[in-house]
C-alpha positions as CSV (number, residue, x, y, z in Angstrom):
1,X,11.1,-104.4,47.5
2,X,9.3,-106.1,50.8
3,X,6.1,-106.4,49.8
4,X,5.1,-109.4,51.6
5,X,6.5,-109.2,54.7
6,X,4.2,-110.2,57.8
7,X,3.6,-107.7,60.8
8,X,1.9,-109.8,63.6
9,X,-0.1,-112.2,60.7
10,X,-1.0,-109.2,58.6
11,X,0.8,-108.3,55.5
12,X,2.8,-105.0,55.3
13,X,1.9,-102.8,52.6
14,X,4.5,-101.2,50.0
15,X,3.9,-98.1,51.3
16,X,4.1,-99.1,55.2
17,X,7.6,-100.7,54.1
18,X,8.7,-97.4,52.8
19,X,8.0,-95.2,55.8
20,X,9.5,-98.2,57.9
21,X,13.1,-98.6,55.7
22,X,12.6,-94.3,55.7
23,X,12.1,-93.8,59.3
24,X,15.0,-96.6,59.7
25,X,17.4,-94.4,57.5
26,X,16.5,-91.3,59.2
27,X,16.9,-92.2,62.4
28,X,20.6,-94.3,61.8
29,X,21.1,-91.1,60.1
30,X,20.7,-89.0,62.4
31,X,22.4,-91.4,65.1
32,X,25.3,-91.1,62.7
33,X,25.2,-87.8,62.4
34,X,25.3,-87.3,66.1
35,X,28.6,-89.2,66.5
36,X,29.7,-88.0,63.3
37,X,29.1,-84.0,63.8
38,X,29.9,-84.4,67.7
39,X,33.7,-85.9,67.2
40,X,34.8,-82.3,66.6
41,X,33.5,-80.9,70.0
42,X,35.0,-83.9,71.8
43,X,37.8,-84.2,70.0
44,X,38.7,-80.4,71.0
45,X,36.7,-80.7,74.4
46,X,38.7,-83.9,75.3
47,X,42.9,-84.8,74.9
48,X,43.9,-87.8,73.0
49,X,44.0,-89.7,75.9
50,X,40.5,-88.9,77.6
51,X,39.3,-89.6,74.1
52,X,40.9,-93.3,74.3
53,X,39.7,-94.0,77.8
54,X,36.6,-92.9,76.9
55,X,36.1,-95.5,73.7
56,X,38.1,-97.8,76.1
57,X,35.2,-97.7,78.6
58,X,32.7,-98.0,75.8
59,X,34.3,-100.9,74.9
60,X,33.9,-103.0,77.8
61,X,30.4,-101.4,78.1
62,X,29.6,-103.7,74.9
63,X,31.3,-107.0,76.5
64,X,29.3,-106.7,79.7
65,X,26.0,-106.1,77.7
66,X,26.7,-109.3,76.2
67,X,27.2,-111.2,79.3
68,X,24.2,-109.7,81.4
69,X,22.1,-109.8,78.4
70,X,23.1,-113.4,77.4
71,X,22.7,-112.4,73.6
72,X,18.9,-112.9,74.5
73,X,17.9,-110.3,72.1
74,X,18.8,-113.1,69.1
75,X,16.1,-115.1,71.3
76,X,13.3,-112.9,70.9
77,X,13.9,-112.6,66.7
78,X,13.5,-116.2,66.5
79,X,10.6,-116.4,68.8
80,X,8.4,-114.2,66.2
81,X,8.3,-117.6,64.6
82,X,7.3,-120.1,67.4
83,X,5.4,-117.4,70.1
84,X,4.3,-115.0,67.6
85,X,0.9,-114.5,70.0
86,X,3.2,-114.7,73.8
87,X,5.8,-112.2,72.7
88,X,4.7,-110.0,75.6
89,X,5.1,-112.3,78.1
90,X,8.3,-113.6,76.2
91,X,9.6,-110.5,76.0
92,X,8.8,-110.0,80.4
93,X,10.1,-112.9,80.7
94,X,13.5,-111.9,79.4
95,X,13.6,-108.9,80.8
96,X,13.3,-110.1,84.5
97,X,16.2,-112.5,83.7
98,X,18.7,-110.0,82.8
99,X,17.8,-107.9,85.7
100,X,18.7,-111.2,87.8
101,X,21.5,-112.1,85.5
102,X,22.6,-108.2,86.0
103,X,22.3,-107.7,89.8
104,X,24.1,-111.1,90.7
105,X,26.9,-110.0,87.9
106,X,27.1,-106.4,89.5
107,X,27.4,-108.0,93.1
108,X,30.1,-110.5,92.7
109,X,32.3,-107.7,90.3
110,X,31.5,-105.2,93.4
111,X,32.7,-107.7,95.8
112,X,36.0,-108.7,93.8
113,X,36.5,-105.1,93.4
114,X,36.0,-104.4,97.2
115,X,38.8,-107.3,98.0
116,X,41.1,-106.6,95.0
117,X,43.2,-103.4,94.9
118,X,42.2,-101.6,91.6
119,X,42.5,-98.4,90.2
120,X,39.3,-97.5,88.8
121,X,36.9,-96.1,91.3
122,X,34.0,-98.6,92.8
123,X,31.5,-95.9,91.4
124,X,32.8,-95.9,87.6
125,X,33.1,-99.5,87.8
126,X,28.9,-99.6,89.5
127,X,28.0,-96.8,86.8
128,X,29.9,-99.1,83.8
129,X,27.4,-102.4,85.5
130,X,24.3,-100.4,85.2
131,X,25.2,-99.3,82.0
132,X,25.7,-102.6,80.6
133,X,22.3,-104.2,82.1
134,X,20.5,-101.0,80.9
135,X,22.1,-101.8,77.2
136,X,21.2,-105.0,77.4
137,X,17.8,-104.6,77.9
138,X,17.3,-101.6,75.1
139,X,19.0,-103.8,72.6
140,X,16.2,-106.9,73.7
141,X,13.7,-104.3,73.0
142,X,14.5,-102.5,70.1
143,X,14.7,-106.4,68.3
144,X,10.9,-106.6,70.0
145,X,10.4,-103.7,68.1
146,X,12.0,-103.9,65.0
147,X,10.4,-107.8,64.3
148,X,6.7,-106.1,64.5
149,X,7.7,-103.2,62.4
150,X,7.2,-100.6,64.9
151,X,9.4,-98.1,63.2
152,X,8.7,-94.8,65.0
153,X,9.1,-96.2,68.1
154,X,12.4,-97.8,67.6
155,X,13.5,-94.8,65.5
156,X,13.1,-92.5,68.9
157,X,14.3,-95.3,71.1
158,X,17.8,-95.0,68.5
159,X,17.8,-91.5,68.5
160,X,17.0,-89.7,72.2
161,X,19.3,-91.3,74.0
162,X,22.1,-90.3,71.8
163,X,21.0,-86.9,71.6
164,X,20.1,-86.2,75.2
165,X,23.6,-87.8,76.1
166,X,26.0,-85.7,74.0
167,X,24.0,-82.4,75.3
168,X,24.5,-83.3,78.7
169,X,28.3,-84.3,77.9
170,X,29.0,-80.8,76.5
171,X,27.7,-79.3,79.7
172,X,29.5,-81.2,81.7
173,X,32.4,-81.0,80.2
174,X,32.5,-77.5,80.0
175,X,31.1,-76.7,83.3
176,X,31.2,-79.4,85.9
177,X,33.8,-82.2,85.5
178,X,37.1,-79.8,84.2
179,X,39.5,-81.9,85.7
180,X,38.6,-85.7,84.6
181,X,37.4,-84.8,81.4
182,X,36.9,-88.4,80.0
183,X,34.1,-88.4,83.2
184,X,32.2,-85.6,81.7
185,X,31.4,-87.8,78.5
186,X,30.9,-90.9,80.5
187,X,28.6,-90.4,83.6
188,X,25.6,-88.2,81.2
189,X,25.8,-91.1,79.0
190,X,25.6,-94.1,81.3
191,X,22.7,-91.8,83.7
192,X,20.9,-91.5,79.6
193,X,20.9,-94.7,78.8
194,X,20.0,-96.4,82.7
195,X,17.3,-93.9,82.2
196,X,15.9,-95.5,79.5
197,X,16.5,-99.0,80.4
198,X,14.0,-98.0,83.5
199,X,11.5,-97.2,80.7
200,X,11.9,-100.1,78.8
201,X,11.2,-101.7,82.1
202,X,7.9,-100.2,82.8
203,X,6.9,-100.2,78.9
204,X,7.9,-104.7,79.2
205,X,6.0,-104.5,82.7
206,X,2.8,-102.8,81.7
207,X,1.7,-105.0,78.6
208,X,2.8,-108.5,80.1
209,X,0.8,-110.7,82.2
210,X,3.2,-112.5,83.6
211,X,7.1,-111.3,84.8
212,X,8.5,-115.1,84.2
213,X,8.0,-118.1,82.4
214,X,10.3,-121.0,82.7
215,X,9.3,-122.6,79.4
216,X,9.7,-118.8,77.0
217,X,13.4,-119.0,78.9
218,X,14.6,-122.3,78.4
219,X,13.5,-121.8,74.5
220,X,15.4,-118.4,74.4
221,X,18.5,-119.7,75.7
222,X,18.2,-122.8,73.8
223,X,19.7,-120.2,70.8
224,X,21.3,-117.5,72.5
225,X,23.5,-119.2,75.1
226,X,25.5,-120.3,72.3
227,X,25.3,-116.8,71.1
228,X,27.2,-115.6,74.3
229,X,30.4,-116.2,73.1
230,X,29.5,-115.7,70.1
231,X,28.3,-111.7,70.8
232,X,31.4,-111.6,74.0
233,X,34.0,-112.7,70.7
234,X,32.0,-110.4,67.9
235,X,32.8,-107.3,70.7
236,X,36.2,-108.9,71.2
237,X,36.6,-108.0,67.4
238,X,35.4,-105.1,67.5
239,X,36.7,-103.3,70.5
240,X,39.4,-105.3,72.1
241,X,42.0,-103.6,69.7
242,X,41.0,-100.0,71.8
243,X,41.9,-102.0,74.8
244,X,45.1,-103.2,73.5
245,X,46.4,-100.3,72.6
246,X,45.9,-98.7,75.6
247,X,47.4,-101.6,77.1
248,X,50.6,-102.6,74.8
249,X,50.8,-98.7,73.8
250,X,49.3,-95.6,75.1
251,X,45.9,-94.2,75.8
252,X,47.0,-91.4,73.0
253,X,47.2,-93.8,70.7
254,X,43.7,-95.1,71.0
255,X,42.0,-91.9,71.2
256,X,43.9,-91.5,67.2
257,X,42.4,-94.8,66.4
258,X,39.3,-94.5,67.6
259,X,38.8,-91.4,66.1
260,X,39.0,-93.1,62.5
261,X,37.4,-96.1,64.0
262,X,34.0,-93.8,64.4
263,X,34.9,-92.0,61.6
264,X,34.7,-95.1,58.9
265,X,31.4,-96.4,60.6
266,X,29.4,-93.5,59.1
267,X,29.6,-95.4,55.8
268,X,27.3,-98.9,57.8
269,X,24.7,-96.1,58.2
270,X,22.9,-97.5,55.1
271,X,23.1,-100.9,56.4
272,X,22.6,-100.4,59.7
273,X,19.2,-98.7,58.8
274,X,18.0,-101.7,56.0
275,X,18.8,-103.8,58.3
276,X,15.6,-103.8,60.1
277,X,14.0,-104.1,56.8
278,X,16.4,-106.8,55.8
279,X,16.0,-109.4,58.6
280,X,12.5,-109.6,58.6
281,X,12.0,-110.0,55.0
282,X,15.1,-111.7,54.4
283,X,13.4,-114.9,56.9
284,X,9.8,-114.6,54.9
285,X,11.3,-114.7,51.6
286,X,13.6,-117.8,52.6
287,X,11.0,-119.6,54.2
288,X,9.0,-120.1,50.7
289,X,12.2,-120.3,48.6
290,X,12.5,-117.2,46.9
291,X,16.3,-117.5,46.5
292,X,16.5,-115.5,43.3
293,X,14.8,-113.0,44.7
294,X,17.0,-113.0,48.0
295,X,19.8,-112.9,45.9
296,X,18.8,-110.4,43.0
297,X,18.2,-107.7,45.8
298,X,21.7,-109.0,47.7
299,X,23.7,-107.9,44.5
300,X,22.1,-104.6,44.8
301,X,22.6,-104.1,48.5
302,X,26.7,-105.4,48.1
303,X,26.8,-102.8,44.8
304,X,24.8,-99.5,47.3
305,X,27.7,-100.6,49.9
306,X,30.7,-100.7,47.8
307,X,30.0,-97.1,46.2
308,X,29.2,-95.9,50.4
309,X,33.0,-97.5,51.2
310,X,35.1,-96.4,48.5
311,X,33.1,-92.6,48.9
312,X,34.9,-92.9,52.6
313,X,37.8,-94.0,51.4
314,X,38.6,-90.8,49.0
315,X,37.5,-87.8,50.6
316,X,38.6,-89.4,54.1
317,X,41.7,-87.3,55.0
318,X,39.9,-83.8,54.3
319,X,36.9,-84.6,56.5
320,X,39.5,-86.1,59.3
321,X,41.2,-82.9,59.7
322,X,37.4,-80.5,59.8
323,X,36.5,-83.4,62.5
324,X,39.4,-83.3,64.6
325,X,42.7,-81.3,65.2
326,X,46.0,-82.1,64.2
327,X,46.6,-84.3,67.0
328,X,44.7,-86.5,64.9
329,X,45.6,-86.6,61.8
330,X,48.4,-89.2,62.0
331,X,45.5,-91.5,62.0
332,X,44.8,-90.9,58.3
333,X,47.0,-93.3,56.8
334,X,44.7,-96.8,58.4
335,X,41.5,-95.2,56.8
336,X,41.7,-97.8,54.1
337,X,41.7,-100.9,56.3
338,X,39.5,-99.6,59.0
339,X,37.1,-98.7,56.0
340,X,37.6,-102.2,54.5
341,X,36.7,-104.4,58.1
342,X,33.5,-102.6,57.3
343,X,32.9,-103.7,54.2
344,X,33.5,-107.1,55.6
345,X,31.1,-107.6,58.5
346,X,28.5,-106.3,56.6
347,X,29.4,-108.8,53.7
348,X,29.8,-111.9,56.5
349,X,26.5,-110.5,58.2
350,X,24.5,-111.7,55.2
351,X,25.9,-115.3,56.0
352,X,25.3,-115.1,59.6
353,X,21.8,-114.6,58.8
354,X,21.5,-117.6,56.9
355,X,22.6,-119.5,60.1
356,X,20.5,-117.5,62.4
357,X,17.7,-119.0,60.2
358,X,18.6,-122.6,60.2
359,X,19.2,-122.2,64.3
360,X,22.6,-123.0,63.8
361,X,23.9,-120.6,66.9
362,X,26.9,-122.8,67.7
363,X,28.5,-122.9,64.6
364,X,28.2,-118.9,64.3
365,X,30.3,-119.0,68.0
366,X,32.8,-121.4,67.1
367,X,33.4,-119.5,63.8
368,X,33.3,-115.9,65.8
369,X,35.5,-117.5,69.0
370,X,38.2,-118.2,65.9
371,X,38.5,-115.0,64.5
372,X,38.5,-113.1,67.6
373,X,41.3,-115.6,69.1
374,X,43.2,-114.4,65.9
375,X,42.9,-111.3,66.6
376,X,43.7,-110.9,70.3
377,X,47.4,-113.2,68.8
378,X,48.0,-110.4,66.5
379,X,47.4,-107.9,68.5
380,X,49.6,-108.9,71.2
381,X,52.6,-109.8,68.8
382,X,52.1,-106.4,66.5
383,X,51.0,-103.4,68.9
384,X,53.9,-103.3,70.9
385,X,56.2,-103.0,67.7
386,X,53.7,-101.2,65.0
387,X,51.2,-99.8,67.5
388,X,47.7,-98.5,66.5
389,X,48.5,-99.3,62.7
390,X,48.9,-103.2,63.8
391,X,45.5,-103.5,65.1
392,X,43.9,-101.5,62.0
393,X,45.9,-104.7,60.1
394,X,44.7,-107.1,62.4
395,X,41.1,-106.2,62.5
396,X,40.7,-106.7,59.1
397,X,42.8,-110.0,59.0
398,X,40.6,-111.1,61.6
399,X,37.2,-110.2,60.3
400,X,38.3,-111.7,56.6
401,X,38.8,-115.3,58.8
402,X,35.7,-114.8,59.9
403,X,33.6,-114.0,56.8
404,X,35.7,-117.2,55.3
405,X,34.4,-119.4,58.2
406,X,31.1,-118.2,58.1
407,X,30.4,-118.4,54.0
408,X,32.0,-121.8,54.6
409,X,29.6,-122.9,57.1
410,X,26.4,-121.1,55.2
411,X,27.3,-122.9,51.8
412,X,26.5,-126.3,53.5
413,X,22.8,-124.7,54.5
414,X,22.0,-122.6,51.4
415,X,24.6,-123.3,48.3
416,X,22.4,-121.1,46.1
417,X,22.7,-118.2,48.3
418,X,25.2,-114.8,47.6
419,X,27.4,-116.9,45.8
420,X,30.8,-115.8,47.0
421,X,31.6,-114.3,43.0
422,X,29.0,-110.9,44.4
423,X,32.0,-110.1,46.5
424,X,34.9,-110.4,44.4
425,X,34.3,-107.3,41.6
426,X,33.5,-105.3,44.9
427,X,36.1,-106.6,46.9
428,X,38.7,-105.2,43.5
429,X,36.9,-101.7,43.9
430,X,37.4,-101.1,47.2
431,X,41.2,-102.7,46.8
432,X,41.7,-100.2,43.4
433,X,40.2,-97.4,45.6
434,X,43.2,-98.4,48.7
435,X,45.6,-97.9,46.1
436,X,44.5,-94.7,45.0
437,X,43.8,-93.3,48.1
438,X,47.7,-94.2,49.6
439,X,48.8,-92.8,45.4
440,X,46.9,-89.6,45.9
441,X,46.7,-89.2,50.1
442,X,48.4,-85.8,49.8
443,X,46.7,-84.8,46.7
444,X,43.2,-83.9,47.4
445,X,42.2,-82.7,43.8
446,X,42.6,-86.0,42.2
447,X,41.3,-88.2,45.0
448,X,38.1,-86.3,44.9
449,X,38.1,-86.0,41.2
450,X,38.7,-89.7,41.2
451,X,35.1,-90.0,43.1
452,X,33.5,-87.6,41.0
453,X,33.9,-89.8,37.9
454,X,33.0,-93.0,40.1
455,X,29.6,-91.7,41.1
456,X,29.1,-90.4,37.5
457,X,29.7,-93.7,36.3
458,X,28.0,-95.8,38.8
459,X,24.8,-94.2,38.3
460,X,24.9,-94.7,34.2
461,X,25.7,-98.7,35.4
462,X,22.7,-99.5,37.5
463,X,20.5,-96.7,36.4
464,X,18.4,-99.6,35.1
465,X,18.3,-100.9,39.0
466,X,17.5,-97.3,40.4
467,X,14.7,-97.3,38.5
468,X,13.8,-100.0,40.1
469,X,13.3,-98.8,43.2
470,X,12.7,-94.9,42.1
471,X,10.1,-95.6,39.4
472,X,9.5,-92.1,39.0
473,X,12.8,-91.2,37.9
474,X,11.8,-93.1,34.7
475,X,10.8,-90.4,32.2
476,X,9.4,-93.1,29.6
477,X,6.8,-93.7,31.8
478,X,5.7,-90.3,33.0
């Protein structure tokens, strides 16, 4: 599928590729699975309302890596073009900035904070800095990683310090913090993942010879200034409608939606893991003009995402209630459109990398700002009469704006690029699928009998394209 993608000027082999989009899978996977098979034990350990603050904290946790980390991360992927030989000293070099960026952010909040009256303690809100700055920093890393193709190493940077985190939760939970239970989930993640922002220092450190360079700065926030707003709008979208809940409604209320919130991202594993693959090959291929063969392998990756979505869609309510109690389960009825945004930023995401490539960062913020201004409007007119089933609405309102703005914008660089008809068929699945699943949502037989004869007939549609990429399911030529 990759064959010719570069890896520091040399040409990745087929079967490099494979262990790279493997290990990729594997280790979103098992990321996933970690949040997937852990929302039981926290969703029993902790009450609807730790369970909001909780995702409410993460939430900001995502803003404030944007702003230390000014989105230099989309920096360092374009720099693979321009400094493919400096990218050590590129990478040092934004590192040392966003501990700058990060300490004079952490001061001036502690200072405000130290002035101000406000409820949260000054330790949460030092831990939630650290945090952020420590994010920041893995996420500049991991795109260091993922443009060179070193998959196990970015697989166990994805997966330890999810794993070490939740173990140390449980225990604290349990055994140390019984009173504010939302702290027990909190403080072993934020010490986890400052933990491994400290590595990620002394791994940047130790194979640069130089900690700054003026020029490798201005050049990467030449594209990801723009990208500020851009990432601070994208998070806006994202999380913003955990924070308005808890704000216009109740923390209760946002733990029930951010339990199906987590619950319907299980189904971006698959893109979420290709995407490392993608990107990289995505750039090569466009850079010679292999449209067709951009787009021939787009169809399939839009087809493999539809089938994942409407699979969530169906057996959703029975895997809701073995995840969580029946505190929960209210939640069930906004599966579809939680499940649907999904399908949506993965299907604008393709466009967005089509501007990435032709550098045009402020268009992708203007377009992102939009969307996420819609969304905060909704929000505030909706969630105090319709609470957390406004803002599974709004989401998706918001996020179709924004695939609309950005196919919009990416026509006018590539018109021969996923031409917008790939989304419509799949777009009607996933649509049919919403009907049947609010038809059938107390009926468990036929919703799962309805996926059975899906996948049976999905696999006689593209067995021809399975075979493909599984040529040894092909019994005429064994």
């Amino acid at each position: 599928m990759f064959e010719d993608v570069l890896r520091g000027g040399e040409k990745l082999n087929t079967k490099d590729l494979k262990k790279a989009s493997t290990s990729y899978l594997i280790g979103s996977l098992f990321n996933k699975g970690i949040a997937f098979f852990t929302v039981p034990i926290f969703t029993r350990l902790l009450s609807t309302s730790d369970y909001g603050i909780v995702n409410t904290y993460n939430s900001w946790i995502a803003i404030l890596a944007m702003v230390v980390g000014f989105a230099l991360h989309t920096g360092i992927r374009i720099a693979f073009i321009d400094y493919k030989d400096g990218m050590e000293d590129f990478l040092a070099t934004t590192t040392t900035f966003t501990l700058l960026s990060g300490g004079i952010l952490a001061a001036i909040i502690y200072l405000i904070a130290s002035l101000v009256s406000v409820s949260i303690s000054s330790a949460l809100i030092i831990l939630c800095l650290f945090q952020s700055i420590s994010s920041a920093l893995i996420e500049d890393y991991s795109m260091y990683l993922m443009m060179q193709y070193r998959y196990k190493f970015r697989t166990a940077l994805m997966v330890l310090p999810n794993l070490i985190s939740v173990m140390l939760s449980v225990i604290a939970i349990k055994f140390f913090l019984t009173d504010n239970l939302y702290l027990g989930r909190i403080i072993p993640t934020s010490s986890t993942v400052i933990f491994f922002g400290i590595i990620v220092c002394v791994l940047v450190y130790s194979k640069s010879r130089c900690f700054f360079n003026k020029e490798y700065l201005k050049y990467a926030l030449t594209f990801s200034l723009p990208l500020v707003l851009h990432g601070i709008a994208l998070n806006i979208l994202s999380q913003s409608d955990r924070t308005m809940i808890t704000w216009l409604a109740d923390s209760s209320q946002t733990g029930i939606y951010s339990l199906i919130y987590n619950f319907s991202m299980i189904a971006t594993v698959i893109t979420t893991s290709l995407e490392g693959i993608w990107i990289p090959w995505f750039y090569k291929k466009l850079q010679v003009g292999k449209t067709e063969e951009i787009n021939t392998i787009a169809k399939d990756y839009i087809n493999l995402m539809t089938y994942c979505l409407i699979g969530v869609i169906m057996v959703g309510p029975e895997v809701v209630k073995i995840l969580a109690s029946s505190n929960y389960w209210d939640g069930i009825k906004i599966i579809p459109p939680v499940v649907i945004s999904n399908f949506v930023i993965f299907a604008y995401s393709l466009y967005v990398n089509i501007e990435h490539y032709h550098k045009k960062t402020k268009g992708i913020t203007v377009n992102t700002v939009i969307a996420a201004i819609t969304n905060i409007i909704l929000n505030y007119l909706l969630i105090p009469k319709f609470g957390y089933v406004a803002a599974a609405f709004t989401t998706l309102v918001s996020y179709l704006v924004s695939f609309i703005l950005h196919a919009f914008k990416s026509k006018k660089l590539e018109p021969e690029l996923y031409p917008i008809t790939y989304f419509i068929l799949p777009l009607c699945e996933v649509c049919i699928a919403t009907v049947l699943f609010y038809m059938f949502m107390d009926n468990a037989i036929i919703r799962w009998g309805v996926v059975l004869v899906f996948v049976i007939a999905m696999f006689f549609k593209e067995w021809k394209r399975i075979i493909v990429y599984f040529p040894r399911l092909d019994r005429k030529k064994s």
